[in-house]
C-alpha positions as protocol buffer text, in pm:
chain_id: "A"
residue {
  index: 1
  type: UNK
  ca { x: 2040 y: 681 z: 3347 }
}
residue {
  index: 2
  type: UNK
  ca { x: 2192 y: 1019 z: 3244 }
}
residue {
  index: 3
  type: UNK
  ca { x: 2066 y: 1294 z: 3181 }
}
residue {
  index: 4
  type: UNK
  ca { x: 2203 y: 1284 z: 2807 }
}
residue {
  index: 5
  type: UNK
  ca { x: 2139 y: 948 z: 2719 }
}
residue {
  index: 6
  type: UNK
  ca { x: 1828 y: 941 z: 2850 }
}
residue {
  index: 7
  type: UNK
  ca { x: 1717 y: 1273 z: 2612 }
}
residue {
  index: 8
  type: UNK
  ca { x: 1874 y: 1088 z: 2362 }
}
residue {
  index: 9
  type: UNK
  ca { x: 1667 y: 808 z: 2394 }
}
residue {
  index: 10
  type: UNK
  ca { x: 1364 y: 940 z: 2418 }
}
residue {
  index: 11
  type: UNK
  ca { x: 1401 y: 1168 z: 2094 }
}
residue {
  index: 12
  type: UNK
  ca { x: 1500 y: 824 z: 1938 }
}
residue {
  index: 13
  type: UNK
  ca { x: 1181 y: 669 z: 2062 }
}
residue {
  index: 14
  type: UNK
  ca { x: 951 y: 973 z: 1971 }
}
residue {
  index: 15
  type: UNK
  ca { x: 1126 y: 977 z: 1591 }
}
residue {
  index: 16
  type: UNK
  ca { x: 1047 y: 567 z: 1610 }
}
residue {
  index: 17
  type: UNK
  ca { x: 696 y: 635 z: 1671 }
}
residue {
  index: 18
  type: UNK
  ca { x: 677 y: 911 z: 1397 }
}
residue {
  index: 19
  type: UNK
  ca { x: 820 y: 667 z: 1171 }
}
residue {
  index: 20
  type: UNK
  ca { x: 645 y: 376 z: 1302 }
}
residue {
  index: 21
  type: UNK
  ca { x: 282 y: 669 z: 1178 }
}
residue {
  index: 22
  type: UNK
  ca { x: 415 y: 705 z: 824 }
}
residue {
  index: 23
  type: UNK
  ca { x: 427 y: 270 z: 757 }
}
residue {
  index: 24
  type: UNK
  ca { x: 55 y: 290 z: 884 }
}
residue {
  index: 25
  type: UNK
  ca { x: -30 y: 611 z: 680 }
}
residue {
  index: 26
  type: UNK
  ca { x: 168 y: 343 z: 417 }
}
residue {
  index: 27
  type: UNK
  ca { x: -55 y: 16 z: 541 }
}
residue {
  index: 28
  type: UNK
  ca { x: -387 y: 212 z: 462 }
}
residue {
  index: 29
  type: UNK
  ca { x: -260 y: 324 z: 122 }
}
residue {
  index: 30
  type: UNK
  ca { x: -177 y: -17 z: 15 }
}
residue {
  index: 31
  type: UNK
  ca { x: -459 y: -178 z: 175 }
}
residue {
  index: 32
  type: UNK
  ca { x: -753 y: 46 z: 207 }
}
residue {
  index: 33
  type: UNK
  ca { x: -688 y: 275 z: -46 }
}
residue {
  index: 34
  type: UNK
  ca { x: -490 y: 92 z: -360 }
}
residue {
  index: 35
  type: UNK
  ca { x: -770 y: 71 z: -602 }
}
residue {
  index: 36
  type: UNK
  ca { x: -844 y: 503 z: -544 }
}
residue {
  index: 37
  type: UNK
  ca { x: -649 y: 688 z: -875 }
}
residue {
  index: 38
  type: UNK
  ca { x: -514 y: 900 z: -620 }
}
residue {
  index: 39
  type: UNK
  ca { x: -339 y: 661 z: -456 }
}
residue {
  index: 40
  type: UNK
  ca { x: -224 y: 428 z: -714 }
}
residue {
  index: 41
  type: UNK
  ca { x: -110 y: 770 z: -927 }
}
residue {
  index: 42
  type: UNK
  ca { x: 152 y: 799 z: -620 }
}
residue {
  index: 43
  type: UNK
  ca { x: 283 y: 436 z: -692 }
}
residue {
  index: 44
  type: UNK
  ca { x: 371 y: 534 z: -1018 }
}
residue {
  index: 45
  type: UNK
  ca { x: 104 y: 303 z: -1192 }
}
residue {
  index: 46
  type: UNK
  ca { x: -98 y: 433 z: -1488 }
}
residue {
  index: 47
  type: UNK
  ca { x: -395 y: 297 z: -1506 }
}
residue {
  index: 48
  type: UNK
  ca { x: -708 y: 131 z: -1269 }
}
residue {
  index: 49
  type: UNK
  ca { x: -604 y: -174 z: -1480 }
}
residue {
  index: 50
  type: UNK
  ca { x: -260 y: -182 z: -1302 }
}
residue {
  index: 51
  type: UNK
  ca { x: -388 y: -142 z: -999 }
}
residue {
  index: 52
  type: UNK
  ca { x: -671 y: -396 z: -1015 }
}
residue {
  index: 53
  type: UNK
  ca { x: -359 y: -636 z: -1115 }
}
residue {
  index: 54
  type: UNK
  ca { x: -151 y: -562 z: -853 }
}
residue {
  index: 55
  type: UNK
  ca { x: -393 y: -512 z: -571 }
}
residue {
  index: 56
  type: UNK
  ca { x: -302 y: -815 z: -400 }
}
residue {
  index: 57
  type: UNK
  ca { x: 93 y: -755 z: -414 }
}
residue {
  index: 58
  type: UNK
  ca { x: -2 y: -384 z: -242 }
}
residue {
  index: 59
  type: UNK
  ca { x: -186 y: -549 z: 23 }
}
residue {
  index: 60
  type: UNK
  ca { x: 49 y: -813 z: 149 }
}
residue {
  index: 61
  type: UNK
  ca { x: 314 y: -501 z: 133 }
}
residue {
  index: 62
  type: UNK
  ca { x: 97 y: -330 z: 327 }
}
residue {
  index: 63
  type: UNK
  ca { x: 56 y: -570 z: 629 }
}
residue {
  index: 64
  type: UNK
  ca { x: 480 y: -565 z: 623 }
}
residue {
  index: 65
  type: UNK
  ca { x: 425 y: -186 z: 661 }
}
residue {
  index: 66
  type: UNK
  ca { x: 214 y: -233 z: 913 }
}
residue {
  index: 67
  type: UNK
  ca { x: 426 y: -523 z: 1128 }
}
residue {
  index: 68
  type: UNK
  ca { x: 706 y: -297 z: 1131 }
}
residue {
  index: 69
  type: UNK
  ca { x: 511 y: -35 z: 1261 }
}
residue {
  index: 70
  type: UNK
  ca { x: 379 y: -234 z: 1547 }
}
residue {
  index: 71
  type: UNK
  ca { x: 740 y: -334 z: 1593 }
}
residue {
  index: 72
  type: UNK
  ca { x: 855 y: 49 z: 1679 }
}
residue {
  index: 73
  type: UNK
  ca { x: 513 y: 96 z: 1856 }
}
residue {
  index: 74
  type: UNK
  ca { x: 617 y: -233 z: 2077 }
}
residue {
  index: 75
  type: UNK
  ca { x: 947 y: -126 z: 2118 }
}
residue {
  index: 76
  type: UNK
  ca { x: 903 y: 215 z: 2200 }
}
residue {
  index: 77
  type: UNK
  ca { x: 607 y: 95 z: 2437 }
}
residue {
  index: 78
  type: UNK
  ca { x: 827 y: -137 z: 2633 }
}
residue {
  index: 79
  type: UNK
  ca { x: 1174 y: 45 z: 2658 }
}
residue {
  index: 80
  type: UNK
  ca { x: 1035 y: 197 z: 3030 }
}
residue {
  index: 81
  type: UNK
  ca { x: 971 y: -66 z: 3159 }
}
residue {
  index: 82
  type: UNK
  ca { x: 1241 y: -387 z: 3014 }
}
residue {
  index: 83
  type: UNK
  ca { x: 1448 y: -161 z: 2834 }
}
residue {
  index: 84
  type: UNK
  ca { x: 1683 y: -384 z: 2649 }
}
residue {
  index: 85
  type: UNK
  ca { x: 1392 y: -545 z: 2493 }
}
residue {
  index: 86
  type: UNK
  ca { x: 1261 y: -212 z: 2363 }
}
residue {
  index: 87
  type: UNK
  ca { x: 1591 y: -90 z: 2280 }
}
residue {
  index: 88
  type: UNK
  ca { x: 1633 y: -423 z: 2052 }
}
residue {
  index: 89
  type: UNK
  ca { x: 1267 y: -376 z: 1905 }
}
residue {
  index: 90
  type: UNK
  ca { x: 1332 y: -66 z: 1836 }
}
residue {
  index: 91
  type: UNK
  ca { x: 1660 y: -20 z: 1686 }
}
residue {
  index: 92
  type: UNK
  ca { x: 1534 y: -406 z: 1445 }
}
residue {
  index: 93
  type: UNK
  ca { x: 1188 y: -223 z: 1323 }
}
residue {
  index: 94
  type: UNK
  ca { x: 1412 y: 100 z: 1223 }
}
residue {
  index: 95
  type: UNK
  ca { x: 1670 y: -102 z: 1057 }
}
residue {
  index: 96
  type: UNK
  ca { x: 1407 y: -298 z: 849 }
}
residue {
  index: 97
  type: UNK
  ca { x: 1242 y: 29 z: 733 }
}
residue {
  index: 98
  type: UNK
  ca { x: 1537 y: 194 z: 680 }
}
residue {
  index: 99
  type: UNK
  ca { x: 1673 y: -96 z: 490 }
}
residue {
  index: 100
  type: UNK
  ca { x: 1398 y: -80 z: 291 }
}
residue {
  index: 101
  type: UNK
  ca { x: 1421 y: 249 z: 159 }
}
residue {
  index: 102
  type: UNK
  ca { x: 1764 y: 169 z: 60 }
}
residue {
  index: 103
  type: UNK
  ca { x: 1614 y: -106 z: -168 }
}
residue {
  index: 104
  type: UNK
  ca { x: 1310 y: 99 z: -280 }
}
residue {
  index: 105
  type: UNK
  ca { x: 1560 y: 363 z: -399 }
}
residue {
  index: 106
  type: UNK
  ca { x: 1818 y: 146 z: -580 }
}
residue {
  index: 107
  type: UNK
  ca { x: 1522 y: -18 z: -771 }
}
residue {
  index: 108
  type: UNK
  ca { x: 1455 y: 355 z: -880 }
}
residue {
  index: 109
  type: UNK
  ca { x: 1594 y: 646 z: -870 }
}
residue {
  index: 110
  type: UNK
  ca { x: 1266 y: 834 z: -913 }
}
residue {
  index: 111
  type: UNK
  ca { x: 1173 y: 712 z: -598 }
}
residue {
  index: 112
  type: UNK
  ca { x: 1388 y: 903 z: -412 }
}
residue {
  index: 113
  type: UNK
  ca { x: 1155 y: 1115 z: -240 }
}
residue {
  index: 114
  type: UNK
  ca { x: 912 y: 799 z: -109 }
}
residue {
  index: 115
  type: UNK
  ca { x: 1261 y: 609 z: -27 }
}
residue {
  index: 116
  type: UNK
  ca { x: 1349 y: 943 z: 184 }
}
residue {
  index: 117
  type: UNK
  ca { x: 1026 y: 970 z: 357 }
}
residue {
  index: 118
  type: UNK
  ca { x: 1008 y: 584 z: 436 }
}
residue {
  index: 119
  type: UNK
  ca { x: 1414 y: 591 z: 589 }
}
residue {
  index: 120
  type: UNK
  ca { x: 1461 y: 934 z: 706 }
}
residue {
  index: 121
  type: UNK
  ca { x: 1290 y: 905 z: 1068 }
}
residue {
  index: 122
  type: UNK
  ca { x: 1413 y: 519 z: 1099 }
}
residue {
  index: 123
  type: UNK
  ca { x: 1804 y: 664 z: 1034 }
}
residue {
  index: 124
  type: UNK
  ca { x: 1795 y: 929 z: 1268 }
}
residue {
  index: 125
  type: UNK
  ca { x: 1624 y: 727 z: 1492 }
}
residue {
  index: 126
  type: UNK
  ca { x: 1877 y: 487 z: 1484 }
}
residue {
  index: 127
  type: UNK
  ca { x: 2183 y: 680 z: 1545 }
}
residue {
  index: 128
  type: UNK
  ca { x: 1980 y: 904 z: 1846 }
}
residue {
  index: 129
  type: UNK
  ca { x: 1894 y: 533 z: 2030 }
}
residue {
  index: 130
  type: UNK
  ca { x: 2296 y: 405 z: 1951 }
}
residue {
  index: 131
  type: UNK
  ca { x: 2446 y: 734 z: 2076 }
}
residue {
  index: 132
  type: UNK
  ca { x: 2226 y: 682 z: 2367 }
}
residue {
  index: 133
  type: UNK
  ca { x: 2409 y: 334 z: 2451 }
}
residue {
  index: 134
  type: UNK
  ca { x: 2722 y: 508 z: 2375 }
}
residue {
  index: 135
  type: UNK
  ca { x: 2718 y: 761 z: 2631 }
}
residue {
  index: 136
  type: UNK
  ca { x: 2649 y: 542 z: 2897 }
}
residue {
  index: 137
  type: UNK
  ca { x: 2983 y: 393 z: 3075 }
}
């Protein structure tokens, strides 16, 4: 491997595992931490009403937060040792989140700044671990 790609690929991996911190720092808020004011003030709800209602929507959320974390953990995990697999785990789990700030943000704009911190990392990520491949011939 090259000296560039492999750089390359290891920033990608570190931003993966960065990312892959934020969806558990996500898990525990939707799991662990829903039914706190503090928390559920951050989701935009209004009342401990609304969160007692949604509680169980937050914490099935949360465990897909949490699978796609273990995904870039995985991933980032195996790329020394089968890297193609890791490569693929990787570059799936950072799709999926990213992806899914693009939906949380066209459901509303005033989530712009959760949508940014859930798909920042996973886009960056994403084109590091791709212009990794790329420089490789």
């Amino acid at each position: 491997m090259a000296a560039m790609d492999q750089l390359l690929l290891v920033a990608g991996c570190a931003l993966a595992t960065l990312a892959g911190a934020i969806h558990i720092y996500i898990f525990v808020l939707e799991t662990v931490l829903w039914r706190r004011p503090a928390t559920w003030r951050v989701f935009g709800l209004r009342s401990q009403a609304d969160a007692d209602t949604t509680s169980d929507l937050a914490f099935n959320q949360g465990f897909y937060n949490l699978f796609l974390a273990a995904g870039a953990f995985v991933g980032v995990a195996i790329v020394g040792v089968i890297e193609p697999a890791g490569v693929a785990l990787v570059l799936a789990s950072m799709a999926s989140m990213l992806l899914a700030s693009v939906v949380l943000i066209s459901t509303s704009k005033r989530m712009l700044r959760a949508a940014a911190i859930q798909g920042a990392l996973p886009l960056v990520a994403i084109a590091l671990v791709l212009s990794a491949l790329a420089t490789r011939s």
